[in-house]
N, C-alpha and C positions, 0 to 999 in steps of 0.2 A: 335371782337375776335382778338386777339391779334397775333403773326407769332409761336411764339412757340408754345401755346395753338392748334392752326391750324397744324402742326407741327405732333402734338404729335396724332390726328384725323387719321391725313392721315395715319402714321404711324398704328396704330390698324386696319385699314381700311384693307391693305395690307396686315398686317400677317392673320387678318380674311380671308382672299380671298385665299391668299397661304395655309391656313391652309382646306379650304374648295378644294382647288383644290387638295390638297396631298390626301384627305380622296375621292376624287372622284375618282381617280387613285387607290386607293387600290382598293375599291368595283369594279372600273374594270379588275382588274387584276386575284379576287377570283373569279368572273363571268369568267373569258376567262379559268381560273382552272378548275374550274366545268364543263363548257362546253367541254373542252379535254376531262376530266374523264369520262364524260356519255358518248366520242362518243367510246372512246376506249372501257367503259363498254358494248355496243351496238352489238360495230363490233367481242366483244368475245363471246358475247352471240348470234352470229348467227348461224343457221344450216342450209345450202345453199340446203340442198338434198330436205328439209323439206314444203310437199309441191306439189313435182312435179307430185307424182303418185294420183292420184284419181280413188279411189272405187264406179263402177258405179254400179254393180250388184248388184241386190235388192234382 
């Protein structure tokens, strides 16, 4: 195989790799998004009262 030939490999090789690491950086970034959003949806959907009193009489 000749230097340009070899060249032009590595070269595709790289933008595949960088292009596989940009797309892994987004799905992590939509993951850390979602995860905010469910905790803040969680923490507004709490009712701290909710709970404490227990109805024992039968």
């Amino acid at each position: 195989m000749d230097v340009a030939a070899m060249s032009v490999v590595m070269n595709q090789a790289q933008v595949k790799q960088q292009a596989s690491i940009s797309v892994m950086d987004k799905a992590l970034n939509n993951a850390e998004t979602q995860s905010n959003n469910l905790i803040k949806m969680m923490e507004s959907s709490m009712q701290p009262h909710l709970g404490s009193n227990v109805d024992i009489k039968g």
